[in-house]
N, C-alpha and C positions, 0 to 999 in steps of 0.2 A: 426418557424414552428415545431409542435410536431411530432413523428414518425408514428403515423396515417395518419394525412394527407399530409406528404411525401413518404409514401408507395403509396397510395391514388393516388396524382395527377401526380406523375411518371408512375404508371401502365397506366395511361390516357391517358398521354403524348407519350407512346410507344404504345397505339392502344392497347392493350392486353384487354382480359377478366378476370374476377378474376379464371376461370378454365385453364386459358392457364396458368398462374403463378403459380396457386396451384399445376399443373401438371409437372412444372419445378423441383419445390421444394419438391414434394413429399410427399404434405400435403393435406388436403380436402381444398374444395374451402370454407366451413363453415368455420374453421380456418384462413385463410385468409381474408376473411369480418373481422371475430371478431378480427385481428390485425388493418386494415383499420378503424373501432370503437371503434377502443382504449380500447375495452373490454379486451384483453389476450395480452402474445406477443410473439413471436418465442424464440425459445434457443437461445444460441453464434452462433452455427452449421449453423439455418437457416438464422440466421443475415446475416453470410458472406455469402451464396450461393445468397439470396437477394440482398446483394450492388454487387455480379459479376450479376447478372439479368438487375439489375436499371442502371449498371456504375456508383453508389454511393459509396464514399471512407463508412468507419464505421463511421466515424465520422462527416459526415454529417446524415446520418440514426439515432443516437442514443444521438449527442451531447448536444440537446436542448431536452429532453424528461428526464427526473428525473427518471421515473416511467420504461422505459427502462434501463437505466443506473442503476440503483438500481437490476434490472432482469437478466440484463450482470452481478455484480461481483457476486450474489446470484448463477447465473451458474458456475462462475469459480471457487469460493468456493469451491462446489460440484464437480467438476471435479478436482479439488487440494486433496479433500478429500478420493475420489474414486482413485482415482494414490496410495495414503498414504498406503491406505487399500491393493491394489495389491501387493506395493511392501512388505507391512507384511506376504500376502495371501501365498504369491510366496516362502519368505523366512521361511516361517513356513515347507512349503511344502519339501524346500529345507535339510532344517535341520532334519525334519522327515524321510529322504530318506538317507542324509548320514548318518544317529546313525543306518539306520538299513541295509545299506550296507555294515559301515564297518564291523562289524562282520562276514558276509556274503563274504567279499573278504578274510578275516583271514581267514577263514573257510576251505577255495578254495584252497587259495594261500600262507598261511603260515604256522607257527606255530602253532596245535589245542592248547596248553599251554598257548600261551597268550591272549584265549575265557576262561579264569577264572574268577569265579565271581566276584572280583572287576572290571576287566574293565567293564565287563556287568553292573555292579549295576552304575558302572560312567558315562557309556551312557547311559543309563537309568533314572539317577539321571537330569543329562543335561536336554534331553528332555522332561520331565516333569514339570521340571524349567523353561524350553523354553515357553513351553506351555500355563504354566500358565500366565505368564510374557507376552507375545505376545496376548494371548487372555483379557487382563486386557487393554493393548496396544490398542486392537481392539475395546474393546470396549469405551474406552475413544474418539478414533477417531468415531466412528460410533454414538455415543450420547453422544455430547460433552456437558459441562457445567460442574457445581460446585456440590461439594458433598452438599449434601441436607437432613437434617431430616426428610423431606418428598417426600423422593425419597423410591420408594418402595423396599424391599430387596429383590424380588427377578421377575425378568423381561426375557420377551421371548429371547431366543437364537439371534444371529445374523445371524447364517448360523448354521442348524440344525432345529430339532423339539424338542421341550420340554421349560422350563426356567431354568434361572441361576442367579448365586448371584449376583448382581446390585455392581457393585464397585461406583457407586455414591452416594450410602445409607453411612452412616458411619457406620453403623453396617454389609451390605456387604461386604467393605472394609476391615475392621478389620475381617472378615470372611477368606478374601485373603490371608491376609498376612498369620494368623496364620496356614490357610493351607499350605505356603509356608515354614514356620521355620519347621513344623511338614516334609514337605518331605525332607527337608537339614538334620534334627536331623534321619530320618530315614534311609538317605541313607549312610551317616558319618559313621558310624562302617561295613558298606557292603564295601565300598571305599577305607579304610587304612587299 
């Protein structure tokens, strides 16, 4: 039995209407027909809220359906992917906060002598290291695949307005790096 028509003849079997279900689940009852028609299918999320509705283990719901089963790892993917991205989002964030806190606690709390321009330009040099490096990071997660001759060089932002140089392009790429040797050779005489 396909996952349509075990959505299908369970809801039947429990007397239910397809609005008392949709209304459980938090979904339109339009959406739920077009699950019961094997036209669309829920996320992971609505799957399991479904088998505690139906008292359907997962894998009676999803195990004989292909076209389910293929929808389940396509979400979990996506949600492997999105974790990936947070925990970059989080630690960018993180790194951002301490290069410009500690200065800000020297400042406070210690010596003004060791807020000389090398350490400035080495925290400095970091983060923008960082930056670069994490947002190259990011975008390889967030559009993944092979560098490409016919990857365009330069593509919309991830998070922001405007576009950026496409590290997929090869001529992007070699865009990256050589922006990256230019800020090391730049920062290297501020630093020692």
């Amino acid at each position: 039995m396909v996952f349509s028509e075990i959505i299908s003849s369970k809801r039947r079997e429990l007397g239910m209407t397809q609005d008392q279900v949709a209304e459980l689940l938090y979904v339109s009852r339009q959406a739920l027909s077009n699950w019961e028609k094997g036209k669309n299918y829920p996320d992971l999320d609505t799957l399991v809220e479904l088998s505690k509705i139906y008292d359907l283990s997962l894998d009676v719901l999803i195990k004989g359906d292909k076209k389910v089963m293929k929808k389940v790892q396509e979400d979990s993917q996506d949600l492997r992917k999105q974790k990936k991205l947070r925990v970059l989002d989080i630690s960018l964030a993180a790194v951002i906060v301490i290069l410009i806190l500690v200065p800000v606690l020297l400042n406070f709390f210690g010596d003004r002598n060791i807020l000389n321009g090398h350490l400035m330009s080495g925290l400095m040099s970091i983060l923008i290291m960082y930056i670069m490096i994490a947002s190259l990071w990011h975008y390889h997660l967030a559009y993944p695949g092979p560098i490409s001759k016919q990857a365009p060089i330069l593509i919309p932002k991830s998070f922001g307005i405007g576009l950026t140089i496409n590290p997929q392009s090869p001529i992007g790429l070699a865009i990256w790096i050589i922006l990256l040797v230019i800020i090391v050779i730049a920062f290297m005489p501020m630093i020692f």
